[in-house]
PLY file of the C-alpha trace (Angstrom):
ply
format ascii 1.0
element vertex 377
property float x
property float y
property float z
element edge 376
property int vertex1
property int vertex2
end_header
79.86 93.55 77.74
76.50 95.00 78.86
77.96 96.28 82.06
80.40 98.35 79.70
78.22 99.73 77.35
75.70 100.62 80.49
78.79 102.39 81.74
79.91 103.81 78.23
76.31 105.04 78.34
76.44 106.78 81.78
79.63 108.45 81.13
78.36 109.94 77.91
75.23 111.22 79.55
77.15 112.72 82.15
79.35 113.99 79.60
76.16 115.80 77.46
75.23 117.46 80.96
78.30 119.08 81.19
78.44 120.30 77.72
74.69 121.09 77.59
75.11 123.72 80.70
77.24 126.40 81.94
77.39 128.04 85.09
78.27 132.20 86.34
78.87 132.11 90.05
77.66 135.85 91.32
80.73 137.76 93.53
80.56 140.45 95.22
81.89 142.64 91.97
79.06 141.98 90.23
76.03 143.35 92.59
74.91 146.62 91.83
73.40 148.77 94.78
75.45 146.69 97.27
78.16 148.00 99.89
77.60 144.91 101.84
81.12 142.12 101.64
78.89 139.93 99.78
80.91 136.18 99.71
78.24 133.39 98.91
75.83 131.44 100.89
75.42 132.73 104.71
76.21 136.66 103.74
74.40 139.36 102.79
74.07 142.27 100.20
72.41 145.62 100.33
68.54 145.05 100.67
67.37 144.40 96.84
71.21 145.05 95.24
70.59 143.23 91.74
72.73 141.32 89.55
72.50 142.30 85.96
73.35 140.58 82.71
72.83 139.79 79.01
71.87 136.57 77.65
70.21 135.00 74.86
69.38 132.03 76.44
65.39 131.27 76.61
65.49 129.75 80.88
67.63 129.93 83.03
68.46 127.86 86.35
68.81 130.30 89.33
70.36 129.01 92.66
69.54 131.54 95.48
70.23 131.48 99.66
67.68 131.56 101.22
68.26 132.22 105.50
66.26 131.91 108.53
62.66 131.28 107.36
62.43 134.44 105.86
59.90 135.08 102.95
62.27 136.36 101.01
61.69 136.34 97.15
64.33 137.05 94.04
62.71 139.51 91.61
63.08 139.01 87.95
62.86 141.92 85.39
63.79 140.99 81.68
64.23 143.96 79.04
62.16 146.00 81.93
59.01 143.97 82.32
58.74 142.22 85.36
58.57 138.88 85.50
56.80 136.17 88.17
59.17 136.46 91.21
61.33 133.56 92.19
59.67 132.12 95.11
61.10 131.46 98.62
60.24 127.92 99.95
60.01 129.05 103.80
59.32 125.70 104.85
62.84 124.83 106.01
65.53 126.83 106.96
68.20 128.42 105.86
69.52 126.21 102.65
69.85 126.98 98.82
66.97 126.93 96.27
67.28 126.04 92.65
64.24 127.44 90.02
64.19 127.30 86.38
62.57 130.22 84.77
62.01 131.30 81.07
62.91 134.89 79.96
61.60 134.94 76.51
62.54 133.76 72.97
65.54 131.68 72.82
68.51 133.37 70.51
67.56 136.85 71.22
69.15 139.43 73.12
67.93 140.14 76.61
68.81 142.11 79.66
67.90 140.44 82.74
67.78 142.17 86.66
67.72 139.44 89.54
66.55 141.58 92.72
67.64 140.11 96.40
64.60 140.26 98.02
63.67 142.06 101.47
65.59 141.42 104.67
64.70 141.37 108.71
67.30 141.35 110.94
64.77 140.45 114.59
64.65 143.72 117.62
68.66 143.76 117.00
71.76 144.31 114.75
71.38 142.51 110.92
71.64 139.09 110.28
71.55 137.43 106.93
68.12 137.20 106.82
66.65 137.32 103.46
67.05 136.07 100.09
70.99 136.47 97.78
71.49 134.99 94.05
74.55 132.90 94.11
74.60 130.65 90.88
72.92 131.49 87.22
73.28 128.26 85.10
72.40 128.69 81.55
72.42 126.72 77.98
76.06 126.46 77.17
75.01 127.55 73.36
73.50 130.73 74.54
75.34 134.05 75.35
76.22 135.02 78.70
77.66 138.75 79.80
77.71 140.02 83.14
76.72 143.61 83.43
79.22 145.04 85.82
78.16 148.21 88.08
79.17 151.43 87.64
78.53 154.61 89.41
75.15 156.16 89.10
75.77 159.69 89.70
71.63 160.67 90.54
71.22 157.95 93.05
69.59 158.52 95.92
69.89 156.72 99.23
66.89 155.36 101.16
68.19 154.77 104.81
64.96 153.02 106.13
63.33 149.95 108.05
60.69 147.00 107.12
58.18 149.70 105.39
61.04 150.86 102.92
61.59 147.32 101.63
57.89 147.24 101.18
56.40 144.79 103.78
53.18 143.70 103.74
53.48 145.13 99.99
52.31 142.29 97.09
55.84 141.02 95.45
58.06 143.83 97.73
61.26 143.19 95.61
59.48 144.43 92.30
56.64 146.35 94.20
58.25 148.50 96.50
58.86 152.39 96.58
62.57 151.87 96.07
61.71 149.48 93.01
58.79 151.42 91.54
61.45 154.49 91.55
63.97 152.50 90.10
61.76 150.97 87.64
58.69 153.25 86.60
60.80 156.54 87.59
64.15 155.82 86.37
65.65 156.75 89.62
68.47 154.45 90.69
67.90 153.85 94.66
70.86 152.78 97.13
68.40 150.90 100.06
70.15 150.50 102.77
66.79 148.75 104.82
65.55 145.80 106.55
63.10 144.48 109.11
62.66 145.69 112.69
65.47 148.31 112.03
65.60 151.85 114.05
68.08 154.15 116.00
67.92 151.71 118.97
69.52 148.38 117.11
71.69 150.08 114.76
73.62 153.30 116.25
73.30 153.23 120.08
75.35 151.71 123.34
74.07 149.45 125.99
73.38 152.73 127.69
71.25 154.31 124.81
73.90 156.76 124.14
75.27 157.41 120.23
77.55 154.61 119.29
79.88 156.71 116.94
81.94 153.34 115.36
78.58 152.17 114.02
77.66 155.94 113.18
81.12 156.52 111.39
80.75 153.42 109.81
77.12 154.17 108.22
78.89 157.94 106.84
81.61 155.98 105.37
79.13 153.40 103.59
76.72 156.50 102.35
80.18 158.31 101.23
81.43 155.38 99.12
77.72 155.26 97.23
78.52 158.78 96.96
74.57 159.47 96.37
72.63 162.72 94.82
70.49 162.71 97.90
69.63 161.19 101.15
66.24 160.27 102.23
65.81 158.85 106.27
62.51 157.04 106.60
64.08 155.58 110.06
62.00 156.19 113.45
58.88 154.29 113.78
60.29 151.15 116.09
62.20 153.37 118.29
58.87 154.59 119.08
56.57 151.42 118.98
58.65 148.36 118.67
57.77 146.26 122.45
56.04 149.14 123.33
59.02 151.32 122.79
62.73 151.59 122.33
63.94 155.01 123.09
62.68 157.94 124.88
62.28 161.36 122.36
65.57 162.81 123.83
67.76 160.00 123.33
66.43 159.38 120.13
66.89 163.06 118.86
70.22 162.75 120.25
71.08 159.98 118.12
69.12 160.79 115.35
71.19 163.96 115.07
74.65 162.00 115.66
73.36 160.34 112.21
72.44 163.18 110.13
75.41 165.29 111.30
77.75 162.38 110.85
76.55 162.02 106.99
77.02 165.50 106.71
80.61 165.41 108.26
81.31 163.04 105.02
79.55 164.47 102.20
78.87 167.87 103.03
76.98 169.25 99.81
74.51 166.30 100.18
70.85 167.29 100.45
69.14 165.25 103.19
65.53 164.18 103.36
64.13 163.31 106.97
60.66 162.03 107.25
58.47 162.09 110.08
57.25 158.87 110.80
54.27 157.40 108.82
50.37 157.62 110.68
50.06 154.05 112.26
46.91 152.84 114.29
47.83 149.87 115.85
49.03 152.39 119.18
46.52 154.70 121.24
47.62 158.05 122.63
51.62 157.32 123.60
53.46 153.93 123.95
55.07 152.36 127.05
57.54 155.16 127.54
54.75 158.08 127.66
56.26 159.27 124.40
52.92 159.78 121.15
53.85 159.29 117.72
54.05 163.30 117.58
56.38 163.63 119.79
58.96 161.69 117.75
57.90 163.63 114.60
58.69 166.79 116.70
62.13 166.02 117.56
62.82 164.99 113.51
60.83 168.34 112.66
63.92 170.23 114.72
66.80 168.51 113.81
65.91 168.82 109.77
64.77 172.46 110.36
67.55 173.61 112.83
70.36 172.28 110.12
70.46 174.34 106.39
71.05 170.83 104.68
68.43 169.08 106.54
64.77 169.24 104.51
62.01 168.33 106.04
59.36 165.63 104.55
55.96 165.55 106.64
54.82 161.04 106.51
51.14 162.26 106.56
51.56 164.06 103.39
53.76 160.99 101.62
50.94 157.98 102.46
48.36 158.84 105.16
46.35 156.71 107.37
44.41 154.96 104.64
47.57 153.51 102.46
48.20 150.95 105.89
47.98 147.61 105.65
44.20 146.73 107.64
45.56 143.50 109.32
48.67 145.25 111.12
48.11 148.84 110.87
51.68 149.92 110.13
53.02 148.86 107.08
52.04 150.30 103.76
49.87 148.22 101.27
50.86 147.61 97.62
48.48 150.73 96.50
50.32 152.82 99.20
54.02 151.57 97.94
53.39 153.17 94.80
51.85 156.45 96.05
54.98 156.79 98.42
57.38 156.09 95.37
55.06 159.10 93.72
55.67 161.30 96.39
59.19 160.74 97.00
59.97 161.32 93.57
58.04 164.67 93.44
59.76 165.71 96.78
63.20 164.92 95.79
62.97 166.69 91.87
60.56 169.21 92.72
58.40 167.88 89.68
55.05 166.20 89.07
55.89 162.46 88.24
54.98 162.09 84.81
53.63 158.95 84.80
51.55 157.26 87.19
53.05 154.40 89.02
52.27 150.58 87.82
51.45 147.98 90.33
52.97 144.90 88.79
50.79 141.48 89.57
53.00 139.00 87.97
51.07 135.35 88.11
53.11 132.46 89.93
52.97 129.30 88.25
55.02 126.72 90.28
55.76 123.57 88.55
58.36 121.21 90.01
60.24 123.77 90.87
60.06 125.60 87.28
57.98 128.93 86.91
56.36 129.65 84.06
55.93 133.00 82.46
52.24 134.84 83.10
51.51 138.52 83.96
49.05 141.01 83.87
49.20 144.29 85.08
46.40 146.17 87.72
0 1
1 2
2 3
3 4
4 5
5 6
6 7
7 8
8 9
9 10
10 11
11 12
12 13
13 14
14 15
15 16
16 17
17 18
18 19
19 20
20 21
21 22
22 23
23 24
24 25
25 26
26 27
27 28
28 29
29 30
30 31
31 32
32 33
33 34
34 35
35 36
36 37
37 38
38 39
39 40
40 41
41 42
42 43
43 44
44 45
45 46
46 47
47 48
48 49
49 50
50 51
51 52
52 53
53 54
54 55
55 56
56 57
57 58
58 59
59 60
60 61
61 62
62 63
63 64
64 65
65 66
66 67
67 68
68 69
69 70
70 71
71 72
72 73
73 74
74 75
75 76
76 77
77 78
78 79
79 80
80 81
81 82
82 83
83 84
84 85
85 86
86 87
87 88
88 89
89 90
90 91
91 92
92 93
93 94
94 95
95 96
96 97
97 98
98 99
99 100
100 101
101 102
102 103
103 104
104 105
105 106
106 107
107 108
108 109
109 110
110 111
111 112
112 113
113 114
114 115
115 116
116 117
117 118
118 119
119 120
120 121
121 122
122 123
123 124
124 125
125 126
126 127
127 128
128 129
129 130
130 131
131 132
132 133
133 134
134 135
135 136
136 137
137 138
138 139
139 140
140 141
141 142
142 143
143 144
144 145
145 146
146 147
147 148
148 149
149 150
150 151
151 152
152 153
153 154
154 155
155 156
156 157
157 158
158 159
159 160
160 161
161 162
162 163
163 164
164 165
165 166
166 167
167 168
168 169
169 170
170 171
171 172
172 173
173 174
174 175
175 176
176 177
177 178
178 179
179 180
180 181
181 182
182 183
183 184
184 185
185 186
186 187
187 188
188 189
189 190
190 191
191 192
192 193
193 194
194 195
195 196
196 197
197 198
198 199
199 200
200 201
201 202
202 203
203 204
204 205
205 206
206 207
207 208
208 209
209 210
210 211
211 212
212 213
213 214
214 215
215 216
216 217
217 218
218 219
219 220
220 221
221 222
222 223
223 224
224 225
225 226
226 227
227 228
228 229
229 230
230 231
231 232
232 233
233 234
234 235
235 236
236 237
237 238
238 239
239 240
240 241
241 242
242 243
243 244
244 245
245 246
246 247
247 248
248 249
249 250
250 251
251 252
252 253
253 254
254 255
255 256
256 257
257 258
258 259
259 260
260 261
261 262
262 263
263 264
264 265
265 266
266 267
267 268
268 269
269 270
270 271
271 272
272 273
273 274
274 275
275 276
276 277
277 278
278 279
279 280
280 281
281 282
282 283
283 284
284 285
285 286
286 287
287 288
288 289
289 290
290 291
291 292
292 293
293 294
294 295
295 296
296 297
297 298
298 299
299 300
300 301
301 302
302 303
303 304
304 305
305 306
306 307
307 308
308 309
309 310
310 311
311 312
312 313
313 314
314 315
315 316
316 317
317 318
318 319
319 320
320 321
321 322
322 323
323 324
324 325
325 326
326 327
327 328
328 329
329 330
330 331
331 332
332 333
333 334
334 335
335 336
336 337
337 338
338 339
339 340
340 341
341 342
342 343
343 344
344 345
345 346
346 347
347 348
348 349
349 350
350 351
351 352
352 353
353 354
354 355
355 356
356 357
357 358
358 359
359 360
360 361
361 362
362 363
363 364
364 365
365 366
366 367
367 368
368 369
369 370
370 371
371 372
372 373
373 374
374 375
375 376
């Protein structure tokens, strides 16, 4: 008799679990800023695509991928106030990562953005390396809706490396250019980014000569975000990654493959191309007897030779004193901001009216919950 009402007991436990609970499993439908074949654990989006939705819940349970070690966060903005990041444990590798946090008052209304975080991809093509929401598990008595994406016609595209998904940068998913436009700007950013990216893993042969399949492939991808306007940030480890990847001719050769490519697709696109941000950690040339100015020469040519093509100078976006002092090539938090300032002046034309807000969102980890403190500096 006690051995049945021990297992009467269990069952109805088990039973209140299920009821108390509900789970939305996040497809590939239901990222916005993604053109990646998102399919669960072991793939990737778009760096920092976001899953959106409205819930009245007051926590939420969010299971997350995390792959290869990276340090990899999920952002968390509720209403438009960010919230304390979810936290990548990069103690083991790659494996999935369940956090509880609370969004506010339970029974009201919310909108809640999950943010991928930042993504490397190693001195080669991508891997899934980074951070992708799979599960949201909520209070089966709350509301639950999905916000499903829909074309943004003012978007612009940010076709970058590790600096444009704000390394080094305090809390990159909330605190970098592309989300300080999105968020303090209003400007809805495609970033198509990640770590150790240039010209020299993405679009060239074996023999350093323009791989047009990958080049094609990168039009088609811009042409199906159909965006407002480009903006290339690409260049800086073609010149200094191992001392350097590609001489200045082959990389203005491929460099113009790219933008001419693009253009092929979308031809009433404006296109931004940056010179490459000041970095000190290099003296006068790197290991192929190529400077830093050299490289910024051939991208001066190709934007000016080409009446779509307009050129942004990287010394007048963040100069020498917005890099990070221990590596002396990324941009700090501060100089995250000030880019997302000057991008947004360059591409409208206008004086931001606001100044950007560094978000400092406290981390509070208990047993694997996170608890709700922020203050702004």
């Amino acid at each position: 008799m006690k051995r049945l009402i021990g297992l009467l007991t269990m069952l109805l436990v088990y039973a209140s679990g299920i009821a108390s609970d509900a789970t939305y499993i996040v497809t590939n439908a239901d990222y916005w800023d993604n053109n990646r074949p998102f399919a669960g654990a072991g793939t990737t989006t778009d760096c920092m695509a976001r899953v959106v939705f409205i819930t009245n819940a007051d926590s939420i349970r969010v299971t997350f991928f995390r792959a290869n070690f990276m340090p990899s966060d999920i952002g968390v903005i509720v209403n438009g106030v960010v919230m304390p990041v979810i936290a990548a444990n990069t103690a083991l590798p790659d494996y999935e990562q369940t956090n509880t946090i609370y969004i506010g008052a339970p029974g009201v209304s919310k909108t809640v953005q999950l943010i991928n975080g930042a993504q490397t991809g190693g001195p080669g093509p991508q891997l899934p390396n980074g951070s992708y929401v799979l599960r949201v598990k909520y209070p089966s008595t709350a509301s639950f809706a999905i916000v499903p994406p829909v074309y943004v016609p003012n978007r612009l595209y940010i076709l970058g490396n590790s600096i444009a998904t704000g390394s080094n940068a305090l809390y990159r998913e909330v605190n970098s250019a592309a989300a300080i436009l999105r968020r303090t700007y209003n400007q809805p950013v495609f970033l198509d980014a990640w770590g150790w990216r240039g010209f020299y893993s993405s679009f060239i042969n074996s023999d350093s000569t323009p791989n047009m399949t990958a080049i094609r492939a990168l039009a088609h991808k811009v042409k199906l975000a159909n965006p407002w306007k480009f903006y290339c940030e690409l260049g800086t480890n073609d010149f200094g990654v191992f001392g350097g990847q590609l001489t200045v001719p082959r990389f203005k050769v491929v460099y113009a493959a790219v933008v001419d490519a693009i253009h092929d697709s979308l031809p009433l696109l404006p296109m931004y191309l940056q010179t490459l941000f000041p970095r000190t950690d290099f003296g006068a040339t790197n290991n192929l007897n190529f400077s830093l100015e050299d490289y910024n020469n051939g991208i001066r040519r190709i934007a000016l030779d080409r009446p779509y093509g307009v050129l942004v100078e990287g010394n007048t976006m963040a100069d020498a004193s917005y890099l990070d002092p221990d590596d002396h090539l990324h941009l700090t938090t501060v100089g995250q901001a000030h880019w997302a300032e000057k991008i947004y002046g360059v591409i409208t034309g206008n004086t931001p009216p606001v100044n950007p807000t560094v978000e400092r969102p406290k981390l509070i980890h208990l047993n694997g919950t996170y608890i709700l403190k922020k203050k702004k500096v």
